[in-house]
C-alpha positions in Angstrom: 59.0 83.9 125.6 62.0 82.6 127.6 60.8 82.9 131.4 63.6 81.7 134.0 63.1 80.5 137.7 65.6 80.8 140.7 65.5 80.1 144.0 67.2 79.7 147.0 66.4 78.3 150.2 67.3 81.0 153.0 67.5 84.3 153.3 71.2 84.2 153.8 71.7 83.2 150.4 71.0 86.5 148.7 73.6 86.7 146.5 73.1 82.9 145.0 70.1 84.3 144.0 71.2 87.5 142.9 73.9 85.3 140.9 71.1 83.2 139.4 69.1 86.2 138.2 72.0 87.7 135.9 72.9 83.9 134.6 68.7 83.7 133.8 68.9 87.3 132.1 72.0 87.0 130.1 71.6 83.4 128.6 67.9 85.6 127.2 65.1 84.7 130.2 63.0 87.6 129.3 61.6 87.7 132.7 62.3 86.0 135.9 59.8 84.6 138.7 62.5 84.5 142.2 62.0 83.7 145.7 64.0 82.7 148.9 61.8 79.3 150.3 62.8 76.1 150.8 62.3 73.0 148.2 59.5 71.7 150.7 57.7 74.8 151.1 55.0 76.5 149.1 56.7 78.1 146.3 54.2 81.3 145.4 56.6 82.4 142.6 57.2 78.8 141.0 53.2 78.3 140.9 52.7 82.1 139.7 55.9 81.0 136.8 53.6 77.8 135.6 50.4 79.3 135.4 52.4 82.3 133.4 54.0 80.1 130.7 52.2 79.7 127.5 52.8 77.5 124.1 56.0 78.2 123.0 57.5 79.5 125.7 60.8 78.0 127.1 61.6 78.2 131.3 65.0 78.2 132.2 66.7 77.0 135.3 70.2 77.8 136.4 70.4 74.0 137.7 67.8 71.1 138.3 67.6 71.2 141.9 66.4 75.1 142.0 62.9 73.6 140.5 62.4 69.9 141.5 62.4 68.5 144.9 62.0 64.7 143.9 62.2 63.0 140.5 58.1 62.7 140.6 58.2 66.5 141.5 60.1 67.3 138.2 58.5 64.8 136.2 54.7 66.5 137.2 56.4 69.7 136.4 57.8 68.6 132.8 54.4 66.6 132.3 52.7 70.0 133.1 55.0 72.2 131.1 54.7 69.5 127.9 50.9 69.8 128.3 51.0 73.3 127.9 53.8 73.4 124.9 56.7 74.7 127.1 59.9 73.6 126.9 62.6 73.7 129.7 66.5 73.8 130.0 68.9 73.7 132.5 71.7 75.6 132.3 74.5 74.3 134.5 73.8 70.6 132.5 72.9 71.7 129.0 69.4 69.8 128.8 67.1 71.0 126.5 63.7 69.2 126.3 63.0 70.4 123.4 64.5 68.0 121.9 64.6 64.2 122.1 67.8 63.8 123.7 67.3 66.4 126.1 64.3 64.8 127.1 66.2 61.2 127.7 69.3 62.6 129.4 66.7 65.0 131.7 65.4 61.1 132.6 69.1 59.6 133.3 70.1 62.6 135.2 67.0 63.1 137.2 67.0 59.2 137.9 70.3 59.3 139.3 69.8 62.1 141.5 66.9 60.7 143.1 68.9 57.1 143.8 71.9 59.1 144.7 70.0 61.2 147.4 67.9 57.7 148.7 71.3 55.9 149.1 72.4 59.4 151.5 69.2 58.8 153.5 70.3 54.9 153.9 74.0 55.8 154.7 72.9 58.3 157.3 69.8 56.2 159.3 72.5 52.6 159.3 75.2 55.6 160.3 72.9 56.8 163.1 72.2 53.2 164.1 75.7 52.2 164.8 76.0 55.2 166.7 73.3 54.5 168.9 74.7 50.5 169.4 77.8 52.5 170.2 76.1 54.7 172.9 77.3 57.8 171.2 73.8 59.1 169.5 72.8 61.8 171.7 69.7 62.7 169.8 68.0 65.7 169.6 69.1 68.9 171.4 66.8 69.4 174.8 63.3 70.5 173.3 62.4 73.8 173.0 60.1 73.8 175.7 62.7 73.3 178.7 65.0 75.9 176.5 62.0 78.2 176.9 61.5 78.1 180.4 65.6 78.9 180.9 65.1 81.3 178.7 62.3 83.1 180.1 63.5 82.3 183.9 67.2 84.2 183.2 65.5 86.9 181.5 63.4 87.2 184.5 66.6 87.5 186.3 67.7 90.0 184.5 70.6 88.2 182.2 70.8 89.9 179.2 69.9 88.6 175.7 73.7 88.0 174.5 74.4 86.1 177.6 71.3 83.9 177.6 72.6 83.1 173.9 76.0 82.3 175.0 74.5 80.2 178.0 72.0 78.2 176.5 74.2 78.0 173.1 70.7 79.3 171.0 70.1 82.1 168.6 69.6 86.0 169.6 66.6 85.7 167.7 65.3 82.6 169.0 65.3 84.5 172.3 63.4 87.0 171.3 61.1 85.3 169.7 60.7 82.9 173.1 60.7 86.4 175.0 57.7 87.7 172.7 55.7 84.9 172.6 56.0 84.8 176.4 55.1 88.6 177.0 51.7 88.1 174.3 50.5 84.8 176.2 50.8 86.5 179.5 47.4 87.8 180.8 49.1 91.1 182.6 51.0 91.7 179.6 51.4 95.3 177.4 52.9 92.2 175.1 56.1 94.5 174.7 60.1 92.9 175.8 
């Protein structure tokens, strides 16, 4: 069975993964585990796709970095798939590891992605250290905390939520969502806004 796997990694990205879905289905992917979470978080659908696949069975990716978070991260995934007898291709770079070569440019590829993206890391941290010996790193925004207790104190007086927004330069919902956990952790409550 050809199985395929897309994700993406916010909500707002609906129709990458509605894009993804008709690539998986039209290069054969017989059926398709999808879900919207970031690389780093627990991936349900990706989990449910592994224990799914069986000898023989081929999973398909639209590109690498829909399945893998780190090189170690894909190579436990290949190791597991191998284990099993699945094989796994990549659409967007034409690796197949079914076969020797698509096994050792799967290697190059996913060794060079991983040094790329440690080399980004170093380039920003020495970037954000010259900007601090400059005096121009600022840092983190104010913590959420003191944006909390603006929030909740102009609310009290009666600003309403698109103004607070454009005030405090944070997110409608991020309001509300200071705004409810306020009304549920106060004792005299009906925990309503």
């Amino acid at each position: 069975m050809i199985i395929g796997y897309s994700r993406t990694s916010t909500l707002e990205q609906k129709s990458s993964l509605e894009t993804q879905q008709r690539l998986l289905t039209t290069n054969g992917c017989e059926k398709v585990f999808s879900e919207q979470v970031s690389s780093i978080g627990d991936r349900v659908k990706l989990n449910e796709m592994l224990e799914f696949c069986r000898d023989g069975d081929m999973i398909v990716v639209t590109k690498l970095d829909r399945l893998a978070r780190s090189i170690s991260h894909l190579w436990a995934t290949i190791e597991n798939l191998q284990r099993k007898g699945v094989s796994f291709r990549v659409l967007d770079l034409g690796i197949d590891t079914s076969t020797p070569t698509g096994t050792l440019i799967l290697t190059l590829l996913g060794g060079v992605a991983q040094f790329e993206r440690e080399m980004m890391l170093e380039r920003q941290r020495e970037g954000i250290q010259i900007a601090k010996q400059q005096g121009k790193y600022k840092g983190r925004a104010p913590t959420a905390r003191v944006k909390s207790e603006e929030v909740r104190l102009l609310s009290h007086q009666g600003m309403k939520v698109g103004e607070i927004s454009k005030k405090l330069r944070i997110s409608v919902s991020s309001i509300y969502r200071i705004l409810r956990a306020s009304a549920q952790s106060s004792p005299n409550s009906s925990g309503t806004i």
